[in-house]
C-alpha positions in Angstrom: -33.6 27.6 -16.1 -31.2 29.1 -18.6 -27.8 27.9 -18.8 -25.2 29.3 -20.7 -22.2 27.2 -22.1 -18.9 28.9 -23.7 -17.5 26.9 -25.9 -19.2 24.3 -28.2 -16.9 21.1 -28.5 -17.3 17.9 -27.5 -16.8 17.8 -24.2 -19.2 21.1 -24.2 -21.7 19.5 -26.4 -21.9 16.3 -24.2 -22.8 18.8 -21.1 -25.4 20.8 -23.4 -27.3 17.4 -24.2 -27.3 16.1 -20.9 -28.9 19.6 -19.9 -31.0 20.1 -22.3 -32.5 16.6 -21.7 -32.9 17.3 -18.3 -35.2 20.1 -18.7 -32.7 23.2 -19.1 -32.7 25.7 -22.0 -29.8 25.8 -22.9 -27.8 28.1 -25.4 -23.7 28.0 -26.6 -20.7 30.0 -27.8 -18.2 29.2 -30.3 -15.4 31.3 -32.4 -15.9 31.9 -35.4 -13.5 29.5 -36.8 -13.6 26.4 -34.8 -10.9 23.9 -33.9 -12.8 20.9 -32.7 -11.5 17.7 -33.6 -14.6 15.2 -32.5 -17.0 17.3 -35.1 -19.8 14.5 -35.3 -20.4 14.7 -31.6 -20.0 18.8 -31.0 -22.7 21.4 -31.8 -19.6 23.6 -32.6 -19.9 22.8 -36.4 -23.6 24.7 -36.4 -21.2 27.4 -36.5 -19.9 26.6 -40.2 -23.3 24.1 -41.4 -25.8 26.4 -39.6 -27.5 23.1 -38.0 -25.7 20.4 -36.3 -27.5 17.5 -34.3 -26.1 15.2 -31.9 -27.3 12.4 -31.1 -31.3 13.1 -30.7 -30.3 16.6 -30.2 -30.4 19.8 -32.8 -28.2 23.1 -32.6 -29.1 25.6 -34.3 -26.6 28.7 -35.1 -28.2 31.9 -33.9 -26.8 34.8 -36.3 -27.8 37.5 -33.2 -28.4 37.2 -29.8 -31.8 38.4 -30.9 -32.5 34.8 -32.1 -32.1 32.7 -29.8 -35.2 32.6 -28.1 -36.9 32.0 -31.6 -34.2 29.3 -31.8 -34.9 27.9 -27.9 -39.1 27.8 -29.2 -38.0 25.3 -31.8 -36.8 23.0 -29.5 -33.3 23.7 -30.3 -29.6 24.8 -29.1 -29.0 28.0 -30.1 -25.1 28.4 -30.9 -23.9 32.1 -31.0 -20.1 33.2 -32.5 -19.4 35.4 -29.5 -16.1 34.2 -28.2 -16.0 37.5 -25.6 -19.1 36.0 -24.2 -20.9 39.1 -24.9 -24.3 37.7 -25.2 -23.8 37.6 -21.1 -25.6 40.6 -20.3 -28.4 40.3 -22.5 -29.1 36.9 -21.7 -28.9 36.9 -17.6 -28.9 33.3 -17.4 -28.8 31.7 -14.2 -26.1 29.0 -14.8 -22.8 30.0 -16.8 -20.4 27.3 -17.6 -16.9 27.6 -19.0 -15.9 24.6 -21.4 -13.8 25.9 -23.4 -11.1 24.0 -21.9 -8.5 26.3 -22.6 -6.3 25.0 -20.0 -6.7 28.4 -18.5 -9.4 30.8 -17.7 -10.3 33.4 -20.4 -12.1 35.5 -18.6 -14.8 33.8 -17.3 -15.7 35.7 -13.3 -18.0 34.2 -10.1 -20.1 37.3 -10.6 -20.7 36.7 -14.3 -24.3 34.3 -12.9 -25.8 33.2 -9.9 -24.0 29.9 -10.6 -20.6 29.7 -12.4 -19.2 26.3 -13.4 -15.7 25.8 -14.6 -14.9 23.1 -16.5 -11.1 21.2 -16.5 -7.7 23.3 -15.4 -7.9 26.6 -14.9 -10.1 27.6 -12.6 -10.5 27.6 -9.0 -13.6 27.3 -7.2 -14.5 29.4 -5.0 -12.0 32.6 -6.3 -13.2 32.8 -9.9 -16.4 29.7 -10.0 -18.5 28.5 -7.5 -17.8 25.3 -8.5 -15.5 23.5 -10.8 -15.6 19.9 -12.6 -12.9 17.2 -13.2 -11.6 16.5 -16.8 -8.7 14.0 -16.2 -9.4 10.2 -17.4 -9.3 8.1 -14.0 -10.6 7.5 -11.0 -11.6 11.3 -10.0 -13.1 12.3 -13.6 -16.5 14.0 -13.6 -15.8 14.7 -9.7 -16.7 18.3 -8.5 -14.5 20.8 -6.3 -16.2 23.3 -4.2 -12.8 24.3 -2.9 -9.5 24.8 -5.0 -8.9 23.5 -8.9 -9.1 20.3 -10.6 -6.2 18.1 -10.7 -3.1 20.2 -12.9 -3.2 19.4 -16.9 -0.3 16.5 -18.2 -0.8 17.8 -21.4 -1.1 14.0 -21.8 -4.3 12.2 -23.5 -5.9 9.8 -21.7 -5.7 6.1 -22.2 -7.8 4.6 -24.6 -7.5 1.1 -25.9 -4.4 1.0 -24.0 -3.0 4.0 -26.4 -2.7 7.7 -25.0 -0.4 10.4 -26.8 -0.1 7.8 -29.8 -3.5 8.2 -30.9 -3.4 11.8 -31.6 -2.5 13.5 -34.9 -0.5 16.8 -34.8 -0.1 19.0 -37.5 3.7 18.7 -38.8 4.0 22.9 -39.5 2.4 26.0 -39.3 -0.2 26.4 -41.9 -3.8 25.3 -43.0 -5.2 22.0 -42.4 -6.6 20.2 -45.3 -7.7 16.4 -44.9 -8.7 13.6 -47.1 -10.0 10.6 -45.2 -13.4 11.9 -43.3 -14.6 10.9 -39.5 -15.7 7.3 -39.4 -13.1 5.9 -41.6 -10.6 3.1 -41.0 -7.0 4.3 -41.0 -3.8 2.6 -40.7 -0.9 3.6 -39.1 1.1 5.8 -41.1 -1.7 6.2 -43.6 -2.2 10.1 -44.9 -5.4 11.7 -43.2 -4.7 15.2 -44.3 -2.5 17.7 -44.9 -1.2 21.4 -44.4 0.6 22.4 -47.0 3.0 19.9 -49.0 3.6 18.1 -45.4 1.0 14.5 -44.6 -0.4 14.4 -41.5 -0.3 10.6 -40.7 -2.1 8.2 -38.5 0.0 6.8 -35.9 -1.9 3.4 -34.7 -4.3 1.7 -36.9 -8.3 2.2 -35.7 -11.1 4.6 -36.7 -10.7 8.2 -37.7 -13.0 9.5 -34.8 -12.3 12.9 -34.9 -10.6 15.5 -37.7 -10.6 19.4 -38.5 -12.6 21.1 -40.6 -11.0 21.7 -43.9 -9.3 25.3 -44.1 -8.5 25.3 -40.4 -5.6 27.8 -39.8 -2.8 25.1 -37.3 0.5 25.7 -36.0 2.7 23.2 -35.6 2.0 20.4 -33.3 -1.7 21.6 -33.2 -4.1 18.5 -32.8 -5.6 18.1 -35.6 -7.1 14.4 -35.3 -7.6 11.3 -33.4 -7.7 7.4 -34.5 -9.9 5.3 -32.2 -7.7 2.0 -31.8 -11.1 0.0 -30.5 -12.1 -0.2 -34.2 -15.6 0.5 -33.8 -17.2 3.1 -36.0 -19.9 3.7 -34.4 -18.9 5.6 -31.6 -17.8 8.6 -33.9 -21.4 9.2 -33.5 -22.6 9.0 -29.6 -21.2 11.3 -27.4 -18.2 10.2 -25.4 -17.6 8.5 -21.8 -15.6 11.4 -20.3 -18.2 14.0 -21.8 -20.7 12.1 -20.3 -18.9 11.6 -17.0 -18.2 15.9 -17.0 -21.9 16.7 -17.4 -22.6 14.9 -14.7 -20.1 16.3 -12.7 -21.6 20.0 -14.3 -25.8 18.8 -13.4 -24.8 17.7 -10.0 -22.9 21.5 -9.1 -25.7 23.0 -10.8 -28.7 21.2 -8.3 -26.4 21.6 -5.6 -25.7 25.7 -5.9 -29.2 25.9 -7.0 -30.7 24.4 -3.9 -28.4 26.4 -1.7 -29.6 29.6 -3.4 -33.2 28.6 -3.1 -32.5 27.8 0.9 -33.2 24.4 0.6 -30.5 22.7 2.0 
């Protein structure tokens, strides 16, 4: 079965692997220019390196839609820049999923597959997905709606080591992100991490850098632009999170579901 993802960040990339371990093909879109902070566990950075594995898991980017069934014969993830999603009508796949977690739906339409998954605020199941999957930190996360949207966005991140908003970095102004400390590194608070332009961008707790923009990332003020870790533990820049765990599950369970209702076996 061929499932289509749009969007290719962490959250995305932690519902491709657990797909694509369970037996799916599956293939992703990106921009061209990606703004994902968690880059060691998102496929999203195929777009820039041309390979990207996660975990036990390769991506591979597909320069035409024309490649990514060479790409799907080596095992891999294909990742395509088409942020329209054009790929859609040669590719037919039978599952579409929208993680692009834009907070709002970009276009994404319950005619667009057989099955359409939304992922996080935005969509509605039933009016523009058939189904659509919780992204909030708590007791409801990974939790799917048949009827209505997930829970409205707080615009508030979620606890972790008892820090929330504190452990994300913003960029200070408008302008282009460059960083010097890299993913994996311990920071303390008020250390520099990057900058854009003349202005620092500083950690605000002490922990590990565990996620960070790509260098030469256009930002506007208060953009995120990274995100100390306060549990210390290095390691965990480099499995795929809780929470994207927690949504693929929620995003494999609405696929089997639709799926079995399609096929008339439930």
């Amino acid at each position: 079965m061929l499932a289509l993802i749009r969007g290719a960040g962490d959250i995305a990339s932690g519902i491709a692997l657990r797909l694509h371990r369970s037996g799916f093909q599956v293939v992703m879109t990106e921009i061209a220019r990606p703004t994902t902070i968690r880059r060691t566990v998102a496929f999203s950075d195929a777009v820039t390196a041309g390979r990207q594995t996660v975990e036990d898991v390769t991506a591979l980017r597909a320069e035409t839609v024309g490649d990514v069934n060479a790409v799907l014969g080596q095992g891999c993830i294909p990742v395509l820049v088409d942020p329209d999603c054009a790929c859609l009508s040669f590719l037919k796949p039978r599952v579409l999923v929208d993680a692009i977690l834009a907070k709002r739906n970009l276009g994404t339409a319950m005619d667009d597959a057989p099955i359409v998954i939304g992922v996080g605020p935005g969509f509605t199941a039933g009016v523009d997905c058939h189904a659509v999957v919780e992204t909030m930190r708590g007791h409801t996360l990974g939790r799917v709606y048949y009827r209505g949207p997930t829970l409205p966005n707080t615009n508030i991140p979620g606890l972790i080591g008892g820090f929330a908003g504190e452990r994300v970095l913003r960029a200070p102004a408008d302008g282009v992100f460059r960083s010097v400390r890299s993913i994996g590194d311990r920071v303390e608070a008020g250390e520099t991490v990057g900058f854009v332009g003349e202005l620092p961008v500083q950690a605000t707790i002490s922990g590990v850098l565990r996620g960070l923009l790509a260098d030469g990332v256009p930002v506007h003020r208060g953009m995120k632009s990274g995100d100390v870790d306060p549990r210390g533990k290095p390691e965990y820049c480099s499995l795929v999170s809780d929470k994207a765990l927690s949504v693929a599950g929620g995003v494999l369970e609405a696929i089997l579901h639709w799926d079995s209702l399609k096929e008339g076996n439930v």
